[in-house]
C-alpha positions in Angstrom: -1.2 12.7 2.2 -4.8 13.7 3.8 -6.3 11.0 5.9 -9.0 9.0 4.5 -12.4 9.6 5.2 -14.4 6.8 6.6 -17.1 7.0 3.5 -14.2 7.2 0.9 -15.4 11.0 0.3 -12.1 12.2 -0.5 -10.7 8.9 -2.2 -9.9 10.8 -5.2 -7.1 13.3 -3.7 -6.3 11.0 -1.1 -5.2 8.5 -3.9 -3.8 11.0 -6.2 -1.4 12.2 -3.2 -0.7 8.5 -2.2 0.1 7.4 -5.3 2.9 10.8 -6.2 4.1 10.5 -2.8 4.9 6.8 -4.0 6.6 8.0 -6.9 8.9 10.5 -4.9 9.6 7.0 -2.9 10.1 4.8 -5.6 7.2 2.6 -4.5 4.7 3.0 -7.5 5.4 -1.0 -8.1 5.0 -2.0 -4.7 1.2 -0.8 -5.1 0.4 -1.7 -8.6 1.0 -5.3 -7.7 4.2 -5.1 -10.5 7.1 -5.5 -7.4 5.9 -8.8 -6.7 7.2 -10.4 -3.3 10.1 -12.8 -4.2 9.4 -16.5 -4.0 11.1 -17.5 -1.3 14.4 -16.0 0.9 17.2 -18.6 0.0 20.3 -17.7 1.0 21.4 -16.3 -2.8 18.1 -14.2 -3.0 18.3 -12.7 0.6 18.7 -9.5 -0.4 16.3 -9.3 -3.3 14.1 -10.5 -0.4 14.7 -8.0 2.3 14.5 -5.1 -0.4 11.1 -6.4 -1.0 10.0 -6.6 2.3 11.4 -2.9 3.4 9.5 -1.3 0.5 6.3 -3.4 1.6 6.7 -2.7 5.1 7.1 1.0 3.8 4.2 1.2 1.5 2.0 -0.2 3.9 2.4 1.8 7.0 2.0 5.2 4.6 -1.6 3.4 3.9 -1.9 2.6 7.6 -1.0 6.3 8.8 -3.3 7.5 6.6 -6.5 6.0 6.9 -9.3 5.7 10.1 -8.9 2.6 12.5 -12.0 1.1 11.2 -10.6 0.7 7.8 -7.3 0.1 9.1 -9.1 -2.9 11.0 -10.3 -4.4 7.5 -7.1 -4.3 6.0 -4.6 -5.1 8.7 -4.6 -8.9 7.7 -3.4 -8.2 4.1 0.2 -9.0 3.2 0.6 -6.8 0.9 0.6 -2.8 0.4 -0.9 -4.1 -3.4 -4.0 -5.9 -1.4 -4.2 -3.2 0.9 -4.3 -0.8 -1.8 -6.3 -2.9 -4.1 -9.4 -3.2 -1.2 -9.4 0.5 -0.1 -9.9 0.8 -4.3 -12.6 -1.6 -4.6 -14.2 0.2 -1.5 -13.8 4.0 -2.8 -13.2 4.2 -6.6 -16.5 4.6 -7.5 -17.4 7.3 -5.6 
């Protein structure tokens, strides 16, 4: 995956190559918003709820090692890799 450009220049590929390398990973859900975080970490759903956090934790930090430090400063607040993924959209998609 290429690092972002500050101006979202190279948004396009940058998403394309994101977005199959999250395929290969299995994390295509994570950033559509469709592997939603479980509602809470009871003792039956512990699991369900680590497996949701690792693949979170994963899809983020591929965002994260890919993009400047002044974007990564306006999105290291989020939760989510889908809110992460979502803003650096709403920033780039139309260019």
């Amino acid at each position: 995956v290429p690092i972002l450009a500050v101006d979202g220049r190279n948004w396009t590929t940058y998403r394309n190559k994101l977005l199959r390398l999250a395929i290969n990973e299995d994390l295509l859900q994570t950033y559509g918003g469709v592997d939603k975080r479980p509602v809470n970490a009871m003792s039956y759903r512990l699991k369900e709820w680590e497996q949701w956090e690792q693949r979170n934790t994963i899809a983020k930090q591929y965002i994260a090692a890919t993009i400047p430090d002044t974007l990564f400063t306006r999105i290291k607040h989020l939760e989510t890799a889908h809110e992460c993924y979502q803003y650096l959209s709403s920033l780039f998609e139309t260019k």
